[in-house]
C-alpha positions in Angstrom: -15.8 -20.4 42.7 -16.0 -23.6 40.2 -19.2 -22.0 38.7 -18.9 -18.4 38.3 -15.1 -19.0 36.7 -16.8 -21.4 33.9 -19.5 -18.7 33.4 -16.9 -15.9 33.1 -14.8 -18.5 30.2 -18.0 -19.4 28.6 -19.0 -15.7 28.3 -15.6 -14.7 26.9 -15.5 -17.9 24.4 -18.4 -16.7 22.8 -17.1 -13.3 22.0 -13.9 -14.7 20.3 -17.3 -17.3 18.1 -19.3 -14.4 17.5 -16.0 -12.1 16.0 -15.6 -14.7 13.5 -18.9 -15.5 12.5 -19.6 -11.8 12.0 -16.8 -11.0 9.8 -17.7 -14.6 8.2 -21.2 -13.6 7.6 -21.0 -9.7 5.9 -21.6 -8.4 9.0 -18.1 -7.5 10.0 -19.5 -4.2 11.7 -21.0 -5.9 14.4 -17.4 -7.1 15.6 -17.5 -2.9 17.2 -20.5 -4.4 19.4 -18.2 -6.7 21.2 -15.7 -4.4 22.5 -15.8 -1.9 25.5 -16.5 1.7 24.4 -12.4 2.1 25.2 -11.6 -1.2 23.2 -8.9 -1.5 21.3 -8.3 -3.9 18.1 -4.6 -4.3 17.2 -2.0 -5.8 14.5 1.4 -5.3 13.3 -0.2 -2.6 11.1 -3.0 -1.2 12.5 -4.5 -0.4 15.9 -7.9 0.7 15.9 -8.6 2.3 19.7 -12.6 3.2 20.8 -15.7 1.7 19.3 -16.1 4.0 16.9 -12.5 3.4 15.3 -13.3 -0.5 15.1 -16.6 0.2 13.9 -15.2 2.3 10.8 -12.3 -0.6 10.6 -14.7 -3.1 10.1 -17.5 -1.9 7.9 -14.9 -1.2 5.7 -14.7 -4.9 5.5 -18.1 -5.7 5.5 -18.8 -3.2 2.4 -15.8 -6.0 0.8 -18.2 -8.0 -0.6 -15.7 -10.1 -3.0 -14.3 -11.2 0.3 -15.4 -14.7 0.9 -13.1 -15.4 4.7 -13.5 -18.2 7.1 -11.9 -18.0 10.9 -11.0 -20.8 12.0 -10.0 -20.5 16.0 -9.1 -23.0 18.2 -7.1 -24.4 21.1 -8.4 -21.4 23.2 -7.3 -20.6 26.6 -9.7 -18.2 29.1 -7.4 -17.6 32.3 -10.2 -15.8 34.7 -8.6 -12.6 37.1 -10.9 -11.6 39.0 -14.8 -11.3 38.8 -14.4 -8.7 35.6 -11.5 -9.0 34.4 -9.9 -12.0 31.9 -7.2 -12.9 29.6 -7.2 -15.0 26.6 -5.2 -16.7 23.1 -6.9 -18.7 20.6 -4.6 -19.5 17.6 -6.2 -17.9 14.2 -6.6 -19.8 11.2 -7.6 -17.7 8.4 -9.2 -18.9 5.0 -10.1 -16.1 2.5 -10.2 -14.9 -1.4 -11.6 -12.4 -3.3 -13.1 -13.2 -6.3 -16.8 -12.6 -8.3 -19.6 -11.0 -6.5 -22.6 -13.7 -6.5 -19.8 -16.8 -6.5 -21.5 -20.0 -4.8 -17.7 -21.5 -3.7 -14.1 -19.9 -4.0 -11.0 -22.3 -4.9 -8.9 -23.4 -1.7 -5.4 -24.3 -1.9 -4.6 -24.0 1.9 -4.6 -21.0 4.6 -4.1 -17.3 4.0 -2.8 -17.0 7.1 -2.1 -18.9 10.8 -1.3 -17.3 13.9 -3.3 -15.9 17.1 -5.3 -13.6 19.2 -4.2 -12.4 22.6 -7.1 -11.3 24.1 -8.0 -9.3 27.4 -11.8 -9.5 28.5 -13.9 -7.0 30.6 -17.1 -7.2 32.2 -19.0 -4.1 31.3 -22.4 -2.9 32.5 -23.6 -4.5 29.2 -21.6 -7.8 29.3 -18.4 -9.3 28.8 -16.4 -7.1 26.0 -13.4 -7.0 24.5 -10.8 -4.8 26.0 -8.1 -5.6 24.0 -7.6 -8.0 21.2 -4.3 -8.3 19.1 -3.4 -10.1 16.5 -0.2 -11.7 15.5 0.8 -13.6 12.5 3.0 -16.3 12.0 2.3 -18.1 8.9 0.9 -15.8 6.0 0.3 -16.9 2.5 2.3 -14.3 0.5 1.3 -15.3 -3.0 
């Protein structure tokens, strides 16, 4: 019904809110936490498969402390399968720099990068997960 469907998008919105604001936040190792034991993260150059994979994958950039990144997703569509199962794309865009340790601001002269994540949601006995989520770039700041 009506209901449940918006309960099953609003579940899966907030994983792809909480992905960003981790990595955001230094605590890019928490991103493991919202994918099913079997999840798999993905890109052009890397595919991280299991939560212990993703979990190595991203504390390697949490420990990036010069990093200073913001996501910025939006225009997000949740299309609802069945009572645990979803899809999803939210277009990525990406704001980042490394510079001093202990900066208050870094310099912005536009995105690193633009593109999106196609996403495919689970419901797990603890929750809505990430099954799958890949990333593909379309825009990327090369200098």
């Amino acid at each position: 019904n009506s209901l449940d469907r918006m309960m099953i998008e609003r579940e899966c919105e907030k994983l792809v809110m909480q992905y960003c604001h981790f990595i955001d936040h230094q605590e890019a190792a928490r991103v493991a936490e919202l994918f099913a034991q079997d999840g798999v993260w993905a890109s052009a150059d890397n595919t991280m498969a299991g939560r212990a994979a993703i979990l190595k994958g991203f504390q390697g950039r949490q420990d990036n402390l010069t990093r200073a990144s913001r996501h910025i997703c939006s225009n997000l569509i949740v299309e609802v399968i069945d009572e645990s199962a979803a899809k999803g794309v939210v277009y990525l865009t990406l704001y980042r720099h490394d510079g001093e340790l202990g900066r208050r601001v870094s310099p912005v002269k536009g995105p690193s990068m633009i593109g999106e994540y196609r996403d495919e949601f689970v419901r797990t006995p603890d929750g809505w997960r990430f099954l799958r989520r890949e990333v593909s770039i379309d825009f990327l700041d090369l200098q």
